[in-house]
BALOBA-1460 file (C-alpha; in Angstrom, 3 decimals):
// residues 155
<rec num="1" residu="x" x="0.000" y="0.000" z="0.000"/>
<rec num="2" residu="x" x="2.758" y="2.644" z="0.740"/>
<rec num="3" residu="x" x="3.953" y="1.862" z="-2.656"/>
<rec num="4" residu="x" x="1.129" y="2.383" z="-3.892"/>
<rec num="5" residu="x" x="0.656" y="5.485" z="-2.202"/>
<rec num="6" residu="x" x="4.103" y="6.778" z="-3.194"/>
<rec num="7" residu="x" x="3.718" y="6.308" z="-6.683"/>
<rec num="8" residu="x" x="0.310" y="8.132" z="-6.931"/>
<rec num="9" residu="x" x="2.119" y="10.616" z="-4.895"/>
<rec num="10" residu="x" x="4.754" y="11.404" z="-7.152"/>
<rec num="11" residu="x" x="2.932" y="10.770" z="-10.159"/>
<rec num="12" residu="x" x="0.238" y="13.392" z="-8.845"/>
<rec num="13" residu="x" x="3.633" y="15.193" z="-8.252"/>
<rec num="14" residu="x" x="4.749" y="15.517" z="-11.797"/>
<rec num="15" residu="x" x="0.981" y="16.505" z="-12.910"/>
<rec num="16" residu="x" x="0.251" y="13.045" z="-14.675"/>
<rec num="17" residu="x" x="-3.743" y="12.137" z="-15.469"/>
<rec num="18" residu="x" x="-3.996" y="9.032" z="-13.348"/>
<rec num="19" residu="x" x="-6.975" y="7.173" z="-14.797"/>
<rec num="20" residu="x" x="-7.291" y="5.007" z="-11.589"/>
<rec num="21" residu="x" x="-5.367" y="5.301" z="-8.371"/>
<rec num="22" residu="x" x="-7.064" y="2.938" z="-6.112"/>
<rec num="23" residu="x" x="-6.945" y="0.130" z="-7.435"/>
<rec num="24" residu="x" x="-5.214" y="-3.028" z="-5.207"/>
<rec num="25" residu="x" x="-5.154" y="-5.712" z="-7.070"/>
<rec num="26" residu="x" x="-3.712" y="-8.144" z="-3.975"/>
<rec num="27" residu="x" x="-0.673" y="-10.628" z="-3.592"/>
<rec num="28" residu="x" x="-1.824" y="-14.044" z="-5.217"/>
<rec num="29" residu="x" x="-1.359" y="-13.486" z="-9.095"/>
<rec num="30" residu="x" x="-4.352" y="-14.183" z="-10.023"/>
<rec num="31" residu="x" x="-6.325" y="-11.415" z="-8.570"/>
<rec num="32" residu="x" x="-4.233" y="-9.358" z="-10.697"/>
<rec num="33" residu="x" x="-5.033" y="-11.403" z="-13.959"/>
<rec num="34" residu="x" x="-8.592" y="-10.954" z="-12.762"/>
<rec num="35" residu="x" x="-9.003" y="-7.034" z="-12.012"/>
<rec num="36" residu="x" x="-6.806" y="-6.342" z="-15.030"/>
<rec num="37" residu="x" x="-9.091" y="-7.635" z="-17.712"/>
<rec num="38" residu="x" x="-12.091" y="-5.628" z="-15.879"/>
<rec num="39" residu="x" x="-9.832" y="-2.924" z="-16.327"/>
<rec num="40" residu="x" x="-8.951" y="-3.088" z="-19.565"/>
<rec num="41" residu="x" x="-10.772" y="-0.224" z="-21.218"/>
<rec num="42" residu="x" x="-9.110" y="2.323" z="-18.703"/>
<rec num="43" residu="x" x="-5.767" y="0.423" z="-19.417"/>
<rec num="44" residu="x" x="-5.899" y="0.944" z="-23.028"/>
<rec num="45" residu="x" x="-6.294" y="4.669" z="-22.520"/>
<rec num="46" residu="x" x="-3.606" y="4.704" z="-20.400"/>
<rec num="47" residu="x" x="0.086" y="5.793" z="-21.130"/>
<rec num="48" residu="x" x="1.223" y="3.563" z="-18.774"/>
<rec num="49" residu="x" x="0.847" y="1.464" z="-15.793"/>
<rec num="50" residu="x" x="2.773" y="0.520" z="-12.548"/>
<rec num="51" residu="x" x="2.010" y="-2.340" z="-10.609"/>
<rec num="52" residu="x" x="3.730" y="-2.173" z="-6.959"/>
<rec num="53" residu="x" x="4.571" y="-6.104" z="-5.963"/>
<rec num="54" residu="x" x="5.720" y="-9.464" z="-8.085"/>
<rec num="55" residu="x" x="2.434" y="-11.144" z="-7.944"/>
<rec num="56" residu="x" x="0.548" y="-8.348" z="-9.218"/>
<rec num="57" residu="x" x="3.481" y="-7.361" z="-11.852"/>
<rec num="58" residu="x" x="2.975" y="-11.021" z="-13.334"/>
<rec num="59" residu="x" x="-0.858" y="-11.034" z="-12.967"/>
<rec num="60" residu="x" x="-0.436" y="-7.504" z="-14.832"/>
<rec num="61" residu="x" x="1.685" y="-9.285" z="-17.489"/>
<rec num="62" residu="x" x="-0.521" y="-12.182" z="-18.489"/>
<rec num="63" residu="x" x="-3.524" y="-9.822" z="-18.424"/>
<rec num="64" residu="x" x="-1.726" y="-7.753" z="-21.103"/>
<rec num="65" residu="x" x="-0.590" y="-10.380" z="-23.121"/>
<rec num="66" residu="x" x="-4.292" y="-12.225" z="-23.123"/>
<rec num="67" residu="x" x="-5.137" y="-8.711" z="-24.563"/>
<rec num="68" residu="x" x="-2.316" y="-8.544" z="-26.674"/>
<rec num="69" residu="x" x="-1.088" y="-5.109" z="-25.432"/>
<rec num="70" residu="x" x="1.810" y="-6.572" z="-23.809"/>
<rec num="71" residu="x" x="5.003" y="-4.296" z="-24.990"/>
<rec num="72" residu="x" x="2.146" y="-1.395" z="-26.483"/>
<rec num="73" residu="x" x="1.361" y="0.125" z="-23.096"/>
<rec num="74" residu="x" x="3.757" y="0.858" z="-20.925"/>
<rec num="75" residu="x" x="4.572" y="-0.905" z="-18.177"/>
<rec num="76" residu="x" x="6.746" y="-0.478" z="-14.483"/>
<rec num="77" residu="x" x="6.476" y="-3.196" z="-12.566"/>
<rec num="78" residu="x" x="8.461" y="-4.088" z="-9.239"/>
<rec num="79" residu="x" x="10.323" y="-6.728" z="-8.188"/>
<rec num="80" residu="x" x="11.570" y="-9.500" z="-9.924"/>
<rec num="81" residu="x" x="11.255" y="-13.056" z="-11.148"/>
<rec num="82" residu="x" x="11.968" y="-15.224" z="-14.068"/>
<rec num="83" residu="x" x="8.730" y="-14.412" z="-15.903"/>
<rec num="84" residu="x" x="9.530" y="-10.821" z="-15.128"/>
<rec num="85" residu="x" x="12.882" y="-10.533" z="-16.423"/>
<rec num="86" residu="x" x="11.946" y="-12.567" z="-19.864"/>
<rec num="87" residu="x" x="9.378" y="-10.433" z="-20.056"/>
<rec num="88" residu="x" x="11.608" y="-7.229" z="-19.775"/>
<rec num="89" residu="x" x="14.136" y="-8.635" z="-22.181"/>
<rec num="90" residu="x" x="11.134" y="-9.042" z="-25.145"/>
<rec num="91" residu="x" x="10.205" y="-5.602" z="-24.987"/>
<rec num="92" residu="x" x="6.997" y="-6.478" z="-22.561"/>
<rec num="93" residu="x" x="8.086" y="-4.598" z="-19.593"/>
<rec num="94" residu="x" x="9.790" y="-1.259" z="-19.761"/>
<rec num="95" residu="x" x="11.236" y="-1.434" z="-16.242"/>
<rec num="96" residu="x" x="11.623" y="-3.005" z="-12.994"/>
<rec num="97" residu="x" x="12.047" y="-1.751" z="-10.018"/>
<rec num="98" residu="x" x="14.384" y="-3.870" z="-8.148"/>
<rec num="99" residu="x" x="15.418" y="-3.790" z="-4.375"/>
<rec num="100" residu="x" x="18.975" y="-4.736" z="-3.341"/>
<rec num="101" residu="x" x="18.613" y="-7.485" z="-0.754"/>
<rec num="102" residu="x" x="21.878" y="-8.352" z="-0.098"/>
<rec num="103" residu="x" x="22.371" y="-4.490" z="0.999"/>
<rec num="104" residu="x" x="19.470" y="-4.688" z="2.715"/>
<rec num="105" residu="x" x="20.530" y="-7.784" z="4.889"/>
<rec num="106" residu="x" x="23.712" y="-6.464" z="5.501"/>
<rec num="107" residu="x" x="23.211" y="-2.556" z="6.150"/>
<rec num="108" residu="x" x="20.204" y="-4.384" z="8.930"/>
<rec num="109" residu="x" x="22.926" y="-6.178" z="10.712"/>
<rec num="110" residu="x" x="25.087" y="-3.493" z="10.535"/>
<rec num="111" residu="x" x="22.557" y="-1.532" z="12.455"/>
<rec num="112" residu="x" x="21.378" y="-4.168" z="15.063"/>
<rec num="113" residu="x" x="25.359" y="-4.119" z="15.559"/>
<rec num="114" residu="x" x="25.464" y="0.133" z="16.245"/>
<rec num="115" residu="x" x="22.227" y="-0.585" z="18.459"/>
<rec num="116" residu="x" x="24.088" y="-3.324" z="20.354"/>
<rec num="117" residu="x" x="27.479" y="-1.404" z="20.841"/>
<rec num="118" residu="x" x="24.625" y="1.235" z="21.985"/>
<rec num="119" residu="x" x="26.274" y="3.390" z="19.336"/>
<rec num="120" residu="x" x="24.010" y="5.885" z="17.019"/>
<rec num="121" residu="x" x="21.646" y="4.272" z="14.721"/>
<rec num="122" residu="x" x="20.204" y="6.618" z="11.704"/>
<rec num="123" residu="x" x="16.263" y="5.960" z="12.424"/>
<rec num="124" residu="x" x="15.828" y="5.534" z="8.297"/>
<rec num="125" residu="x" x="18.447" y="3.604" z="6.133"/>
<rec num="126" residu="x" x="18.202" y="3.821" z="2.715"/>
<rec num="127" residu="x" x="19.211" y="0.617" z="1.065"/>
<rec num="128" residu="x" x="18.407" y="1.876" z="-2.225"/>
<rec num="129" residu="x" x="16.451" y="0.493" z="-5.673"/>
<rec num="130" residu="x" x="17.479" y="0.175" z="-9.415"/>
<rec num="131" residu="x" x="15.099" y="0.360" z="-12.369"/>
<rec num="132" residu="x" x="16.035" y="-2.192" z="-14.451"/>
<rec num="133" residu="x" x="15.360" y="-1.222" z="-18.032"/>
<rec num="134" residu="x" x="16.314" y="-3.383" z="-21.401"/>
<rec num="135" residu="x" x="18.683" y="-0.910" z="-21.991"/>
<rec num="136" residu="x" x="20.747" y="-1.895" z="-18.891"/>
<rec num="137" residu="x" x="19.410" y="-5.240" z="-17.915"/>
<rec num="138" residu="x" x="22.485" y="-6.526" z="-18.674"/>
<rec num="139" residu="x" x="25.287" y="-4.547" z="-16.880"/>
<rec num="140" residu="x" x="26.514" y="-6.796" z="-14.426"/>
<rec num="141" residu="x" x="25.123" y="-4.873" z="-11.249"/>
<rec num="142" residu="x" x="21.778" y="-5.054" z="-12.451"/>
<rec num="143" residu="x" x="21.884" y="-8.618" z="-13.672"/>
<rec num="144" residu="x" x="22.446" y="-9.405" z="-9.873"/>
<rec num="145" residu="x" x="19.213" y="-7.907" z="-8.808"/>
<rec num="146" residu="x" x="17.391" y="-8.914" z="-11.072"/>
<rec num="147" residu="x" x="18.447" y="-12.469" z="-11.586"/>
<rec num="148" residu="x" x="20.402" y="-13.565" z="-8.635"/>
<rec num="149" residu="x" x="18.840" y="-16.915" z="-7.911"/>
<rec num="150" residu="x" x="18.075" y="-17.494" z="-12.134"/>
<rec num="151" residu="x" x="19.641" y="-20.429" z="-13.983"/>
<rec num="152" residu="x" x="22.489" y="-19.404" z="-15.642"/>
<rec num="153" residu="x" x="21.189" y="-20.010" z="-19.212"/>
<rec num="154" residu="x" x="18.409" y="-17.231" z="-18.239"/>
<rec num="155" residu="x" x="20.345" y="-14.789" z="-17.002"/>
């Protein structure tokens, strides 16, 4: 929900039309292949369309391919997966959002260390995100986040 919120925010914030902005589509991915094909009319108008979590990125992805406007409206999703990233390469996706877990996992210790120690901990830690586009899906630092636990012949 707060990235949700966030990206209405910001959109609102840079004076975009946003056709819909309350629409959660949930986690399993086939709410999102549900409400997507209800919302189809309103997607086809749209420039684009974000969807904040994997599930509803790949629920997103099938609905636009059973429509066949996979790759003609565009499309952020977040997170990653194998479906995801083949879908990025073939022009499907224009860009992931990826997080950086192994940061994450190691600036956390890092501060449960500080808090220990009873030294200074900063109260937000910003472990930071990439957007993965096809343009740079396949520098090595974003290969990592996007594919880290993909078969070799994927990646």
């Amino acid at each position: 929900t707060k990235r949700e919120d966030g990206a209405i925010e910001e959109m609102k914030a840079g004076r975009a039309e946003i056709l819909v902005d309350d629409r959660h589509t949930g986690d399993p991915a086939a709410e999102p292949q549900t409400t997507a094909p209800n919302m189809i009319d309103v997607i086809r108008e749209a420039d684009g369309v974000f969807a904040s979590n994997r599930t509803a990125s790949e629920g997103l992805l099938l609905a636009l391919r059973k429509t066949n406007l996979a790759g003609k409206v565009k499309f952020v999703g977040f997170d990653s997966s194998e479906k995801l990233v083949l879908a990025l390469a073939a022009g499907q996706i224009h860009g992931l959002v990826v997080q950086n877990p192994h940061k994450m996992g190691l600036l956390g210790v890092r501060a449960v260390i500080q808090h220990a120690r009873k030294q200074p901990v900063l109260k937000r830690i910003d472990t930071g995100v990439t957007v993965a586009t096809r343009e740079n899906m396949n520098e090595p630092e974003v290969k990592k986040l996007l594919s880290p636990d993909l078969p070799a012949d994927v990646r």
